[in-house]
N, C-alpha and C positions, 0 to 999 in steps of 0.2 A: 822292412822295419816291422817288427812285431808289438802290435800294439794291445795291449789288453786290459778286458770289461771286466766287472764284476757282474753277476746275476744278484740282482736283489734279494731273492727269495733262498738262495741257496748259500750265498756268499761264498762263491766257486770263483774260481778263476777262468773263463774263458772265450777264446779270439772270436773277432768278426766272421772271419771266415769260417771257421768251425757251426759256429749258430748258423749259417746262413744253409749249410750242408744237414742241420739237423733242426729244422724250425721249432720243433716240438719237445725238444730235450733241452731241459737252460742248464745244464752241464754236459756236454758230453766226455765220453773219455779221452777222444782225440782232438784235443783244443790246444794250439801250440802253435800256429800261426794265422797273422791273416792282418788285411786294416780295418780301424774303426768306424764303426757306424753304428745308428742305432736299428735297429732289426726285430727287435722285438718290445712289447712293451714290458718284459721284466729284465731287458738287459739295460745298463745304464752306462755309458761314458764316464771312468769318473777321472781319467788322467792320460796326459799324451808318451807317447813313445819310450819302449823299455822299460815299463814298471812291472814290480817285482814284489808279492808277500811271501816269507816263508809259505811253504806248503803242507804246512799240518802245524795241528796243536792251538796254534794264538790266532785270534782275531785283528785284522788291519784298523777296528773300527776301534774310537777313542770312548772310553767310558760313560763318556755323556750322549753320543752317538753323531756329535757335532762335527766330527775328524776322522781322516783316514790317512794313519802313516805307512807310508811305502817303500822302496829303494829302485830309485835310477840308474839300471845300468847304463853307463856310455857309449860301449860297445856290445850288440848283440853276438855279435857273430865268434868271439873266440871266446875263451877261458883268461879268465884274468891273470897278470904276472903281479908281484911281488911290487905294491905300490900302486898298484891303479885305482883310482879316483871312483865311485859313486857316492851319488845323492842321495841323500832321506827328504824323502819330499812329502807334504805336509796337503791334503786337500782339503777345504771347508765345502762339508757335503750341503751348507746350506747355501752359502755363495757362488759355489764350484771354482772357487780362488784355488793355486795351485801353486806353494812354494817351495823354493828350497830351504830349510832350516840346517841341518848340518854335510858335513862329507864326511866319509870314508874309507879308509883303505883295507878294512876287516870284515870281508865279505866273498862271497863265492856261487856261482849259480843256481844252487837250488834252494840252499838256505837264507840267501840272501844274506844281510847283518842282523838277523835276526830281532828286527824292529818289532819293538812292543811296547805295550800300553804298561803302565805301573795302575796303580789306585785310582786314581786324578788325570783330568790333561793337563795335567802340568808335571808327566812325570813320562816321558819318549825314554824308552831303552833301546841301544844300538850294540853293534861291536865293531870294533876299530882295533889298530894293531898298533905297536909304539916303532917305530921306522927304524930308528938308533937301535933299541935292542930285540926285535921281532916279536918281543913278547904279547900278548893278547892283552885289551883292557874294553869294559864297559863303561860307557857313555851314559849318562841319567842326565838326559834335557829335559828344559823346560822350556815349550817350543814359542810361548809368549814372551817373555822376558832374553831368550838367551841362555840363560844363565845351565853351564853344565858342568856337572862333576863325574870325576875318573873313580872306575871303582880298578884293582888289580885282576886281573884275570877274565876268561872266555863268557861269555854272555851264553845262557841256553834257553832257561826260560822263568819269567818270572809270576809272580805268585798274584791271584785276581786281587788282591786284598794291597799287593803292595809289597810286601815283609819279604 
C-alpha cells in the first residue's frame, strides 16, 4: 500500500520510503512508493492510504490554510474502470481529523478529480461523471454544510479569486 507525505517546505508529494533512501533531499525525484512514517522533521503525515493531489498547477491547501483536500483512490494497483468509486477526503491540518466529504466516479491517476480550492473554504471543486449519460460534470462543495452544486462540463482548473 502506498502511502503518501507531504514535505512542508516544498509541498511535494513524497513516500516514506523514498525520504528514507534520500535523508537530505524533502523531494526527491523517485518518490512513488513506500509506508508512512515520520523521518524527518520537515516531512509530515497528513493522511492514511492512497491519497492523491493532482500533480501540478493547484495547491491541496484550503485558502485559509486550515484544510487539505485530496482524493482516495481504493484501489492502488490497477487503472480504474468506467464507475469506480473514490473519495475526496477533507483533512483539518489543525486537528489532523480526516474525512470523507464527497465520492466520485470522475477521476483517473494522475490527475486525480482534479480537487481544488475555489475563493473560500466553503467552495471544494471536484469532477465526477453523470453514469446514465457519461457525460463530465463539476462539483462546487461546501465541505461544512454539505451543500453542493453541479456545474455541466469537465473541471480543469479554477481561478485563485474564484470567478
Amino acid at each position: 500500500m502506498t502511502r503518501f507525505l507531504v514535505v512542508t517546505a516544498a509541498l511535494c508529494l513524497v513516500s516514506a520510503a523514498s525520504a528514507a533512501q534520500h535523508p537530505t533531499k524533502p523531494c526527491p525525484a523517485d518518490s512513488v512508493s513506500g509506508a508512512a512514517t515520520l523521518l524527518a522533521p520537515n516531512v509530515v503525515k497528513v493522511a492514511d492510504d492512497g491519497v492523491i493531489h493532482r500533480f501540478f498547477d493547484t495547491s491541496p491547501i484550503s485558502p485559509s490554510g486550515r484544510y487539505m483536500a485530496l482524493l482516495r483512490l481504493r484501489d492502488e494497483t490497477s487503472s480504474p474502470k468506467p464507475g469506480d468509486l473514490s473519495d475526496v477526503i477533507l483533512v483539518d491540518l489543525k486537528t489532523g481529523e480526516e474525512r470523507i466529504v464527497a465520492q466520485t466516479r470522475g477521476w483517473e491517476v494522475q490527475l486525480g478529480a482534479h480537487v481544488q480550492w475555489g475563493r473560500t473554504d466553503r467552495a471544494l471543486f471536484f469532477g465526477d461523471v453523470d453514469m446514465e449519460t457519461g457525460t463530465a460534470k463539476t462539483i462546487i462543495l461546501d465541505p461544512r454544510s454539505g451543500r453542493r452544486r453541479t456545474l455541466d462540463g469537465p473541471l480543469f482548473s479554477v481561478s485563485p479569486d474564484g470567478r
